[in-house]
Biopython code that builds the backbone (N, CA, C, O; Angstrom):
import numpy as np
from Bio.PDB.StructureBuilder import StructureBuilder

atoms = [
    (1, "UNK", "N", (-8.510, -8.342, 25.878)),
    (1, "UNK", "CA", (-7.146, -8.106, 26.317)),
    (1, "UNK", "C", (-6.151, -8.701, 25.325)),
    (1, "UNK", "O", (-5.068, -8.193, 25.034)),
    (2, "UNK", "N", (-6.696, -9.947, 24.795)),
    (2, "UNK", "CA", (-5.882, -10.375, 23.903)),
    (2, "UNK", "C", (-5.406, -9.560, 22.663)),
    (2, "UNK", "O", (-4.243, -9.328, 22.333)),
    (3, "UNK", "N", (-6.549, -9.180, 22.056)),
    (3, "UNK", "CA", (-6.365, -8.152, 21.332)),
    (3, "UNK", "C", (-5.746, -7.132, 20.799)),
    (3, "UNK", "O", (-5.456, -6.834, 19.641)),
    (4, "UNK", "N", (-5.550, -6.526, 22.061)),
    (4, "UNK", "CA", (-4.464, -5.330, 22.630)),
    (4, "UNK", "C", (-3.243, -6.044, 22.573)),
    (4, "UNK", "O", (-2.253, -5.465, 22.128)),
    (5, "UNK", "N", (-3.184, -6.995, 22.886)),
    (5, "UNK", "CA", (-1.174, -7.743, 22.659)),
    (5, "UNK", "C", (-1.300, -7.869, 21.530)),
    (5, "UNK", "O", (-0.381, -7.407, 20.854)),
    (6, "UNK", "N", (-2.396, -8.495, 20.832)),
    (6, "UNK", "CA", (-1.590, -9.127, 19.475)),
    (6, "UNK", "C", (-1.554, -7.815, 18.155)),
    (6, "UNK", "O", (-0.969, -7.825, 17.072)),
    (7, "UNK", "N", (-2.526, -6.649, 18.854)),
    (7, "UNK", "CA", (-2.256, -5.566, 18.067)),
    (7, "UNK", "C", (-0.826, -4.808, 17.837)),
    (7, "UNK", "O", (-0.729, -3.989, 16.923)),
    (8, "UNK", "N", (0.399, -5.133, 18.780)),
    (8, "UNK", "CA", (1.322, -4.779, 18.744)),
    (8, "UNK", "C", (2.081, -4.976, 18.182)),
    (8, "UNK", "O", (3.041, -4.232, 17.986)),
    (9, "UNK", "N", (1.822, -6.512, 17.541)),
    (9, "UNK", "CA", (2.450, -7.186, 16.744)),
    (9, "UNK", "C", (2.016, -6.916, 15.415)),
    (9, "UNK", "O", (2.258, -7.721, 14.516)),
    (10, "UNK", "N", (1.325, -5.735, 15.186)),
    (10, "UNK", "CA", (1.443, -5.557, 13.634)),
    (10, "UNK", "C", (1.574, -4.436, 12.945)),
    (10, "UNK", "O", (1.245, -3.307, 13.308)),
    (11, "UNK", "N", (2.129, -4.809, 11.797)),
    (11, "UNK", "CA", (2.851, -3.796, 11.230)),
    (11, "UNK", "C", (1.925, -2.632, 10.911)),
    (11, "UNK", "O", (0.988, -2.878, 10.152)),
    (12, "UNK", "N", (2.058, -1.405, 11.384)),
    (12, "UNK", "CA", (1.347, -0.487, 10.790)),
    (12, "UNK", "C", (1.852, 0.857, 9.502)),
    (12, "UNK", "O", (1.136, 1.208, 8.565)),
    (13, "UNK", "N", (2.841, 1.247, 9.726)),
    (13, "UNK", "CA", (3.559, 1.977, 8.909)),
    (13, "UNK", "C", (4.625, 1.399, 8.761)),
    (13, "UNK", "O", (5.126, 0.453, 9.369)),
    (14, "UNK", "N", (5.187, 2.395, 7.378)),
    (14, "UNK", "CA", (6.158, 2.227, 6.959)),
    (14, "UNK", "C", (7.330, 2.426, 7.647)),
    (14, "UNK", "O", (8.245, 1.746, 7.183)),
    (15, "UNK", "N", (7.679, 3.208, 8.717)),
    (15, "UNK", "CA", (8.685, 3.008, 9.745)),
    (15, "UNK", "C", (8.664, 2.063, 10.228)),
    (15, "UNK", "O", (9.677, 1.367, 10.157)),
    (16, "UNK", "N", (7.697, 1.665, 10.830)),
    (16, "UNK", "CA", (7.726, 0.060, 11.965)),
    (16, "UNK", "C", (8.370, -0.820, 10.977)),
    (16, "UNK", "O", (9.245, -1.552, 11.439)),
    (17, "UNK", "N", (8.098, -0.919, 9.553)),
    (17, "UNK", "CA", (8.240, -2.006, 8.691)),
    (17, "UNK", "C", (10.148, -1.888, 8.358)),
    (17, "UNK", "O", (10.780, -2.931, 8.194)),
    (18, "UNK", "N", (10.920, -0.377, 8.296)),
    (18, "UNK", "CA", (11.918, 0.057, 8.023)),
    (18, "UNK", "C", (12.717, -0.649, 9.555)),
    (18, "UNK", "O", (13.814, -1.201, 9.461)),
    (19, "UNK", "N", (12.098, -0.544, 10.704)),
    (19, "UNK", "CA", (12.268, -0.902, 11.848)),
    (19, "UNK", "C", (13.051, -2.609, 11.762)),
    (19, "UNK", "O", (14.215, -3.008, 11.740)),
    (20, "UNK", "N", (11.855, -3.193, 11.735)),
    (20, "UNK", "CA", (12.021, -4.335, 11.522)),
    (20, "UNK", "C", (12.363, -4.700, 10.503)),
    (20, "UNK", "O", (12.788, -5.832, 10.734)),
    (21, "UNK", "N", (12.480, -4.497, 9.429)),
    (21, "UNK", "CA", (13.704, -4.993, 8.076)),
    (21, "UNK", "C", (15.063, -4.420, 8.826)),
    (21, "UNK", "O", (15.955, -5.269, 8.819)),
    (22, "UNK", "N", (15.450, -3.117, 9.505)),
    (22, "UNK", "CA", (16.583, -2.844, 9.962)),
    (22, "UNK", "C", (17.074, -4.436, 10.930)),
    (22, "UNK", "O", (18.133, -5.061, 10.863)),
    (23, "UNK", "N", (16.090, -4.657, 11.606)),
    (23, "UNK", "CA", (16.376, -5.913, 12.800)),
    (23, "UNK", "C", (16.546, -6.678, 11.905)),
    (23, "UNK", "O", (17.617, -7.170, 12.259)),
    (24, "UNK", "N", (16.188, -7.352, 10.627)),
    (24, "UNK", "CA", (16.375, -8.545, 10.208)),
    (24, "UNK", "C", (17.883, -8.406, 8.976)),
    (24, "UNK", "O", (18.487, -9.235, 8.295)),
    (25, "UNK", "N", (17.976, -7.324, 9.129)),
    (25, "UNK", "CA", (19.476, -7.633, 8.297)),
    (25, "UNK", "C", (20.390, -7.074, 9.404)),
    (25, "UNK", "O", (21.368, -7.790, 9.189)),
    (26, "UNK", "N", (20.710, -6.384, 10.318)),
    (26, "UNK", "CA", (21.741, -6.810, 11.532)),
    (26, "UNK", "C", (21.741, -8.587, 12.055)),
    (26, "UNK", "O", (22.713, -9.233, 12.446)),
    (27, "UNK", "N", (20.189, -9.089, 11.883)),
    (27, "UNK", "CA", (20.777, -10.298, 12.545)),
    (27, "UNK", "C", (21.450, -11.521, 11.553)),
    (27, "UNK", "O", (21.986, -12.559, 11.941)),
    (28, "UNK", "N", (21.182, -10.916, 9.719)),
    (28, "UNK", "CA", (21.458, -11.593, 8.720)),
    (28, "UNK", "C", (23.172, -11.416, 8.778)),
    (28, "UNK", "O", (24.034, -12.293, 8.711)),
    (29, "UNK", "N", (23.282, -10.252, 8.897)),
    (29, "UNK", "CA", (25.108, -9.618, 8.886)),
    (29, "UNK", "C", (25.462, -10.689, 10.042)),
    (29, "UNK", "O", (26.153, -11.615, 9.620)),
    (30, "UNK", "N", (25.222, -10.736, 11.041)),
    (30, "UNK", "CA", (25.706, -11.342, 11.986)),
    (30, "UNK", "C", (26.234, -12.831, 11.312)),
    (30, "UNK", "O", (27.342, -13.302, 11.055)),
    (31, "UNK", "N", (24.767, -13.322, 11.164)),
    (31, "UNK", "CA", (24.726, -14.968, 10.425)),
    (31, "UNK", "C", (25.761, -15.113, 9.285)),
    (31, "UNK", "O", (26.536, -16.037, 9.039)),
    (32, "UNK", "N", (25.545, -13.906, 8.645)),
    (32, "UNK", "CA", (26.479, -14.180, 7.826)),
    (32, "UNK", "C", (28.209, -13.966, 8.099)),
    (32, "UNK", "O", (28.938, -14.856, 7.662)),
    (33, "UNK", "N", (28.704, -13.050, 8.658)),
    (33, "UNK", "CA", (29.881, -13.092, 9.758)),
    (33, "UNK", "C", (29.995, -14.083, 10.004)),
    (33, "UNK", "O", (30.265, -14.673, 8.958)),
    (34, "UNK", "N", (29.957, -14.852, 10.932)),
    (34, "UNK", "CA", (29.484, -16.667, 11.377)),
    (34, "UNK", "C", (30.073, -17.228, 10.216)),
    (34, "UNK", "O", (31.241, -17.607, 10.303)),
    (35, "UNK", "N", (29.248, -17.385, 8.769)),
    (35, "UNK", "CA", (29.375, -18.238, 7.904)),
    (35, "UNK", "C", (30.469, -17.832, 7.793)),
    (35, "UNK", "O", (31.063, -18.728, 8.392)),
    (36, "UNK", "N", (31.652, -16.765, 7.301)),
    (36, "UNK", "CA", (32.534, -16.569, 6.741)),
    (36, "UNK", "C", (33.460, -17.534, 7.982)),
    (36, "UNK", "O", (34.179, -18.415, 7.510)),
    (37, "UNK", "N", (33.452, -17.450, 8.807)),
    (37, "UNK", "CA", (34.436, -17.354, 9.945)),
    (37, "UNK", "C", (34.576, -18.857, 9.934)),
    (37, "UNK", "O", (35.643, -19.471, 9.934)),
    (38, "UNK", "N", (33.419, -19.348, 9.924)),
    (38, "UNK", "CA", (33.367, -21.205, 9.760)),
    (38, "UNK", "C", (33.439, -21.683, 8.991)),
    (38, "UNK", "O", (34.114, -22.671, 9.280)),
    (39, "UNK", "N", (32.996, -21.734, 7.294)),
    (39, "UNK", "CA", (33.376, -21.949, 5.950)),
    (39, "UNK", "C", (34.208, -20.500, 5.070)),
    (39, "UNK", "O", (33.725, -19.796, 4.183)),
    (40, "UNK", "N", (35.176, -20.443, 5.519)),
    (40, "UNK", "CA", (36.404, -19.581, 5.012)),
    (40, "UNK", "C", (36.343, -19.951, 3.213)),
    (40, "UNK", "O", (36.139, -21.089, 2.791)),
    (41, "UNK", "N", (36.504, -19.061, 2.559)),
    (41, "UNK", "CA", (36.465, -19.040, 0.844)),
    (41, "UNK", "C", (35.280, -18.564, 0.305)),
    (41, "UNK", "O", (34.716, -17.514, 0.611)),
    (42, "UNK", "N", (34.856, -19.560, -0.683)),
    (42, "UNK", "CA", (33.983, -19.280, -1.883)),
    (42, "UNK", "C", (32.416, -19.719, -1.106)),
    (42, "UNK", "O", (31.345, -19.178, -1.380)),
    (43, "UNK", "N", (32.614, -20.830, -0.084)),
    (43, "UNK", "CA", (31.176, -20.963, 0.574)),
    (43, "UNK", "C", (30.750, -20.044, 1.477)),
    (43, "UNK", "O", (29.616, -19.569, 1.538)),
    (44, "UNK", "N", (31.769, -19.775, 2.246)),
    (44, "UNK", "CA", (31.147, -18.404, 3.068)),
    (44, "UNK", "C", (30.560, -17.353, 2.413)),
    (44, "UNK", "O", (29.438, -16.869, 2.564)),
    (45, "UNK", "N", (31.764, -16.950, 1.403)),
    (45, "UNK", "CA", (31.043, -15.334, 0.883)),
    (45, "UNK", "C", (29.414, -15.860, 0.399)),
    (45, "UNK", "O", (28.433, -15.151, 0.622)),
    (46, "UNK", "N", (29.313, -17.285, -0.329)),
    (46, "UNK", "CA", (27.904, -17.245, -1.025)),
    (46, "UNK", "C", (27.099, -17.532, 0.068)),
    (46, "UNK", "O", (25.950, -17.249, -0.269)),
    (47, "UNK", "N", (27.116, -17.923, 1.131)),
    (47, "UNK", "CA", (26.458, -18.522, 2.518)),
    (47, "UNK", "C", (25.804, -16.503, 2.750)),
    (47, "UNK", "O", (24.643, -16.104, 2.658)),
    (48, "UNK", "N", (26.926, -15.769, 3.017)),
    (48, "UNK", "CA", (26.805, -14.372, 3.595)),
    (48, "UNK", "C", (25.670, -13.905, 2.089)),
    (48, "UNK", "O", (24.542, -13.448, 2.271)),
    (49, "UNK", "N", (25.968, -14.023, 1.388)),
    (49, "UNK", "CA", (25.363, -13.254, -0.370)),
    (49, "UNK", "C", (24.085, -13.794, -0.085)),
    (49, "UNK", "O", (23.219, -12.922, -0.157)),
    (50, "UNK", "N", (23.465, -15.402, 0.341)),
    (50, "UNK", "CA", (22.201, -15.897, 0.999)),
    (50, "UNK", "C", (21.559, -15.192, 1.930)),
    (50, "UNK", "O", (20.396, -14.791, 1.894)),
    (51, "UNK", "N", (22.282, -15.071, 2.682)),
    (51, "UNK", "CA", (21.986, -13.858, 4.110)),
    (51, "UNK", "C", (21.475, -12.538, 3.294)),
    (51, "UNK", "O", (20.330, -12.392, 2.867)),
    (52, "UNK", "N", (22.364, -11.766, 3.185)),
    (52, "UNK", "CA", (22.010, -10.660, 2.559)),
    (52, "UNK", "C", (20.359, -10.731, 1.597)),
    (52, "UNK", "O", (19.403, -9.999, 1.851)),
    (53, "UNK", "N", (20.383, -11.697, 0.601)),
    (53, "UNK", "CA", (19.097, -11.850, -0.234)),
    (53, "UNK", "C", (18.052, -12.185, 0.311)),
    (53, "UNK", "O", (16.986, -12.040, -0.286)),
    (54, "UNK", "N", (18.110, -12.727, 1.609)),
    (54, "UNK", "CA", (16.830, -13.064, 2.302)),
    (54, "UNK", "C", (16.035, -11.504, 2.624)),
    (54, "UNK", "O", (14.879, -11.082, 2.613)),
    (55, "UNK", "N", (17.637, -10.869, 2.956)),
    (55, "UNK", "CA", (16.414, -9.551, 3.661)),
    (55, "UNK", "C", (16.282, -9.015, 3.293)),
    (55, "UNK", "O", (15.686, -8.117, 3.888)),
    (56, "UNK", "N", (16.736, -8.713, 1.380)),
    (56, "UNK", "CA", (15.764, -7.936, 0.457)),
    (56, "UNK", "C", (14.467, -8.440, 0.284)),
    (56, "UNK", "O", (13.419, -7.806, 0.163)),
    (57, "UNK", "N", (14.672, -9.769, 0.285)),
    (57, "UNK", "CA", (13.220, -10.141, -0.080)),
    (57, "UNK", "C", (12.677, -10.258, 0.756)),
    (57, "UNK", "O", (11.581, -10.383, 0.210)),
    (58, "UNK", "N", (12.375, -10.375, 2.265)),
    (58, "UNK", "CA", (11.486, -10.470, 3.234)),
    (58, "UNK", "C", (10.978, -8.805, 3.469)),
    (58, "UNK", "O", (9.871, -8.481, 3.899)),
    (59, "UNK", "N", (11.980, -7.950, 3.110)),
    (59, "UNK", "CA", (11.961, -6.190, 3.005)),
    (59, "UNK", "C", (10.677, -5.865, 1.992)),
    (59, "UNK", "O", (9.630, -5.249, 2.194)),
    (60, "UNK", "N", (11.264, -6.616, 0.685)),
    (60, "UNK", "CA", (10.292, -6.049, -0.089)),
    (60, "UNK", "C", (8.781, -6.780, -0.193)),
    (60, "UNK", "O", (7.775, -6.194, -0.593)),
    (61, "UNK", "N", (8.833, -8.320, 0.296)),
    (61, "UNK", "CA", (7.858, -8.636, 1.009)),
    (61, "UNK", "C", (6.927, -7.948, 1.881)),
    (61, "UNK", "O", (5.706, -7.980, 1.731)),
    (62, "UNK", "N", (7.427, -7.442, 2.625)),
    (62, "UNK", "CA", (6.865, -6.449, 3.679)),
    (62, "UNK", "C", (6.602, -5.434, 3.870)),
    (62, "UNK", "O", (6.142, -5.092, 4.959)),
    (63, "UNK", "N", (6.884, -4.269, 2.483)),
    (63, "UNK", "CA", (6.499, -3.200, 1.991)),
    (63, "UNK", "C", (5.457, -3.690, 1.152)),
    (63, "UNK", "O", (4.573, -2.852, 0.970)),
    (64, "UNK", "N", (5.262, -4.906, 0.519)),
    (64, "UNK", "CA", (4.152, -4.683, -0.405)),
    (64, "UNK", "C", (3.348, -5.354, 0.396)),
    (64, "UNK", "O", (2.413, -5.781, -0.281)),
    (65, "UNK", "N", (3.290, -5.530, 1.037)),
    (65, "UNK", "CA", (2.246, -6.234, 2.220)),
    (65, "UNK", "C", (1.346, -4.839, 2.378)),
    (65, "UNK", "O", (0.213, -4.548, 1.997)),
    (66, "UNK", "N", (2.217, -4.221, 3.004)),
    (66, "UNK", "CA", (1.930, -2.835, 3.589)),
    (66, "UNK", "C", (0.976, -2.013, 3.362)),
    (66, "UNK", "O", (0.025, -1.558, 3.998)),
    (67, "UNK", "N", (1.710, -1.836, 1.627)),
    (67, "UNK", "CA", (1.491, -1.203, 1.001)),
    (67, "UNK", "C", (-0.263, -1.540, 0.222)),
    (67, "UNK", "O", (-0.957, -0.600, -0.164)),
    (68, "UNK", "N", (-0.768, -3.144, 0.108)),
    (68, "UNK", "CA", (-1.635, -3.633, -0.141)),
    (68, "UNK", "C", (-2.738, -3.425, 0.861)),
    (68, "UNK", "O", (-3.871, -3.138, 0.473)),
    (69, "UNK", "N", (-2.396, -3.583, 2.360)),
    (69, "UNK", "CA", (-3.341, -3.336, 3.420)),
    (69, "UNK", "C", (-3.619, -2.174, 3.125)),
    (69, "UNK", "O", (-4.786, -2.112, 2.737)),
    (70, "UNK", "N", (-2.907, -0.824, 3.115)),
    (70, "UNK", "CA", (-3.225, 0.389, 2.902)),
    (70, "UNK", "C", (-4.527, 0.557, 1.683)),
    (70, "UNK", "O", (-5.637, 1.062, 1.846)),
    (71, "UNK", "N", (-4.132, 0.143, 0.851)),
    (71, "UNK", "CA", (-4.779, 0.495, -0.262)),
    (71, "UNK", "C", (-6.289, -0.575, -0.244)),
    (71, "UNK", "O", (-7.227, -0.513, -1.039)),
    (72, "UNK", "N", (-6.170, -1.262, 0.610)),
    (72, "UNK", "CA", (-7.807, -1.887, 0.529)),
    (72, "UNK", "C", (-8.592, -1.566, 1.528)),
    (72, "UNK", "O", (-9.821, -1.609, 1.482)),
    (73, "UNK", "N", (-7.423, -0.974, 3.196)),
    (73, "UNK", "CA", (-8.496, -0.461, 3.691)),
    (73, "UNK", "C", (-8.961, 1.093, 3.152)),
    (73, "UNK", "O", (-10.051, 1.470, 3.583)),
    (74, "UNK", "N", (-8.283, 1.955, 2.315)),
    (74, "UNK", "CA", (-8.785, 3.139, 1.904)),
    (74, "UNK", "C", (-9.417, 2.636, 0.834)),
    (74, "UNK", "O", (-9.707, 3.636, 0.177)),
    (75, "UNK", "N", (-9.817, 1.662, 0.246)),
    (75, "UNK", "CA", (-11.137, 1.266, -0.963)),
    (75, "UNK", "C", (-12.203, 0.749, -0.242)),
    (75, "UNK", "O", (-13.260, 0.809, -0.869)),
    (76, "UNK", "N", (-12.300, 0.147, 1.122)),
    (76, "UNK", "CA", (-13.141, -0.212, 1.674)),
    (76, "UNK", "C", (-13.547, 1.241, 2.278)),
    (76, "UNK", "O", (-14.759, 1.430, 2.164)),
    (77, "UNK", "N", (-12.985, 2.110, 2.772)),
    (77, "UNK", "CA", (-13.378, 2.991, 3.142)),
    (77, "UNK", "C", (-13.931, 3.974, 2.377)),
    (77, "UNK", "O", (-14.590, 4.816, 2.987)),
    (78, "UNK", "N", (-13.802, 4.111, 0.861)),
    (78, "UNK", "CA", (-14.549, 4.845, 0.000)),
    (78, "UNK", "C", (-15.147, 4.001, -0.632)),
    (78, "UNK", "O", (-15.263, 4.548, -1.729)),
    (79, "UNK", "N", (-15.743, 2.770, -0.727)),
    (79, "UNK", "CA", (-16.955, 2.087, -0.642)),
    (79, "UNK", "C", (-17.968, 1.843, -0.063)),
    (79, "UNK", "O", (-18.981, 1.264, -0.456)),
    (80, "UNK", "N", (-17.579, 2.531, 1.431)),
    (80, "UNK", "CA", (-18.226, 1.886, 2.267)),
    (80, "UNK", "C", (-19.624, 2.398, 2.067)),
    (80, "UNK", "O", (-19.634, 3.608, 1.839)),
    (81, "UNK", "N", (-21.264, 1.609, 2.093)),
    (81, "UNK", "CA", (-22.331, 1.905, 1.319)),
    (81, "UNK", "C", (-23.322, 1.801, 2.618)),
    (81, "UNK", "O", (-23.291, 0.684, 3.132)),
    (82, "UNK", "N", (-24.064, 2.600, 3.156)),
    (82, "UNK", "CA", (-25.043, 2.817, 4.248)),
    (82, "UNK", "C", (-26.286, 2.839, 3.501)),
    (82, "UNK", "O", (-26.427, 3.818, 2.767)),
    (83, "UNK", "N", (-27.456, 1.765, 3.526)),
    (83, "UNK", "CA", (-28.487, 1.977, 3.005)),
    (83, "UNK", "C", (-29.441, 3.247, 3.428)),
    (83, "UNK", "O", (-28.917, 3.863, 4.356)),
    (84, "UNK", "N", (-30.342, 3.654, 3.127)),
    (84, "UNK", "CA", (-31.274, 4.490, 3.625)),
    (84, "UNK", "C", (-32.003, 4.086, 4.723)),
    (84, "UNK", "O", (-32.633, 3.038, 4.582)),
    (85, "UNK", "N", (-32.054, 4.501, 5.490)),
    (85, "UNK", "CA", (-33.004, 4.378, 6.810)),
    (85, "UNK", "C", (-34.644, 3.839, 6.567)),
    (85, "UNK", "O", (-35.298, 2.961, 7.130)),
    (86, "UNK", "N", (-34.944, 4.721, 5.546)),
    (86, "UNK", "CA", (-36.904, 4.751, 5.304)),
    (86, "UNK", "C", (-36.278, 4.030, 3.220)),
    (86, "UNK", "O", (-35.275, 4.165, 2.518)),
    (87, "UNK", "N", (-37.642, 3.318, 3.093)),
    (87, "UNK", "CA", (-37.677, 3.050, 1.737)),
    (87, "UNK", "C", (-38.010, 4.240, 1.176)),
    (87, "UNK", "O", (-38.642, 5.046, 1.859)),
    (88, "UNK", "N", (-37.560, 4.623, -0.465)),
    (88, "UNK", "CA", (-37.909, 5.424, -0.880)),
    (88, "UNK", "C", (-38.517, 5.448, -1.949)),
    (88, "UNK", "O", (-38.968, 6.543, -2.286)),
    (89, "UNK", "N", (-38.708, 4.447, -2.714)),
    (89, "UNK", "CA", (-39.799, 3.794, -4.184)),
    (89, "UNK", "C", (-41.144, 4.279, -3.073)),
    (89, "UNK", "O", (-41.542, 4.087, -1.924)),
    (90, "UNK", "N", (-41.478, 5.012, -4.296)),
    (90, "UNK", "CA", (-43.529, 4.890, -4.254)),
    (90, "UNK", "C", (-43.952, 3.653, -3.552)),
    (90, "UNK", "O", (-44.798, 3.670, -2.658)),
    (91, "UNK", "N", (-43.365, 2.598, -3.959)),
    (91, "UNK", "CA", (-44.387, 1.574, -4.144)),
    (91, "UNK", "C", (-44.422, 1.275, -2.405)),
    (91, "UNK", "O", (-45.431, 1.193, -1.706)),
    (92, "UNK", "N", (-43.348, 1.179, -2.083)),
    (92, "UNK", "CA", (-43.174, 1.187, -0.322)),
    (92, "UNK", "C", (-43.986, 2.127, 0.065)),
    (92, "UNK", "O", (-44.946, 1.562, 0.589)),
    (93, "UNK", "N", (-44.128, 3.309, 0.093)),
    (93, "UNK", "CA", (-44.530, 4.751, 0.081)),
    (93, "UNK", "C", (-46.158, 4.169, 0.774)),
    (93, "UNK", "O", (-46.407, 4.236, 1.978)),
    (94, "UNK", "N", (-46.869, 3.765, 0.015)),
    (94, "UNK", "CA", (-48.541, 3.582, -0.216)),
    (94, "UNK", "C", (-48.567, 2.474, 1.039)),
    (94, "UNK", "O", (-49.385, 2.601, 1.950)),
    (95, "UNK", "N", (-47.809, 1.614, 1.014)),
    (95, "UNK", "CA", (-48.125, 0.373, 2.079)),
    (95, "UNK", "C", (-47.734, 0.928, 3.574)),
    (95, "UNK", "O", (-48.315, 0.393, 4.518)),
    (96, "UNK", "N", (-46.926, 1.815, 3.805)),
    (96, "UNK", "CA", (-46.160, 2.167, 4.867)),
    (96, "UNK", "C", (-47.455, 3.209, 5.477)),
    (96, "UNK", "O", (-48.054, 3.967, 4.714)),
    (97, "UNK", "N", (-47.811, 3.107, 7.127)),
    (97, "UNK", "CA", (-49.633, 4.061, 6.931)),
    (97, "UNK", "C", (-48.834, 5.183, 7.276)),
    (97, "UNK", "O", (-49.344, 6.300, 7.364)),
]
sb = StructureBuilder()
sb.init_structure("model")
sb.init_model(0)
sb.init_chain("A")
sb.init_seg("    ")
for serial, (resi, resn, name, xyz) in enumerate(atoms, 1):
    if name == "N":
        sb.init_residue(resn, " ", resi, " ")
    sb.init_atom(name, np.array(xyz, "f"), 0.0, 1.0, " ", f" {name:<3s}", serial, name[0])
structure = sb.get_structure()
C-alpha cells in the first residue's frame, strides 16, 4: 500500500515535471513580490533575481533527472539478457542422460 502513495510522488513525464516547475516559480514570484515589498531598492530586485534563478535551476535539474531515468531504463531494457533454459555446449550435452 505504501507503495502505491509513494508512487505518486514521482516524477514520470515531462508534463508532471513542466507541472511542478510551473508550481515552483508561482511560489518563487510570490517570494519574490514579498522581497520587493520589504527590502524596497537594489536588495529586493536581487533577493527577487535569487528567486527567479532557483527555479531555473531546480527546472533544469529536473529535466535532466528525467531525462537520465528515461534513458537507463530504455538501456536496461535493451540489455536485458535471459539465459537459455537447457545448456547448449556438447560438453553438457553427454552428461545430461
Amino acid at each position: 500500500m505504501l507503495k502505491k502513495i509513494g508512487r505518486l510522488f514521482v516524477i514520470k513525464t515531462r508534463f508532471e515535471a513542466c507541472l511542478i516547475i510551473y508550481a515552483l516559480a508561482v511560489g518563487a514570484m510570490a517570494r519574490g513580490a514579498a522581497y520587493l515589498h520589504e527590502y524596497p531598492g537594489t536588495g529586493g530586485k536581487l533577493l527577487l533575481l535569487a528567486c527567479t534563478g532557483s527555479v531555473f535551476l531546480a527546472g533544469a535539474k529536473i529535466f535532466d533527472c528525467l531525462r537520465f531515468e528515461q534513458a537507463a531504463e530504455a538501456a536496461r531494457q535493451t540489455t536485458e539478457y535471459t539465459a537459455p533454459a537447457f545448456p547448449t555446449s556438447s560438453r553438457y550435452a553427454k552428461a545430461c542422460p
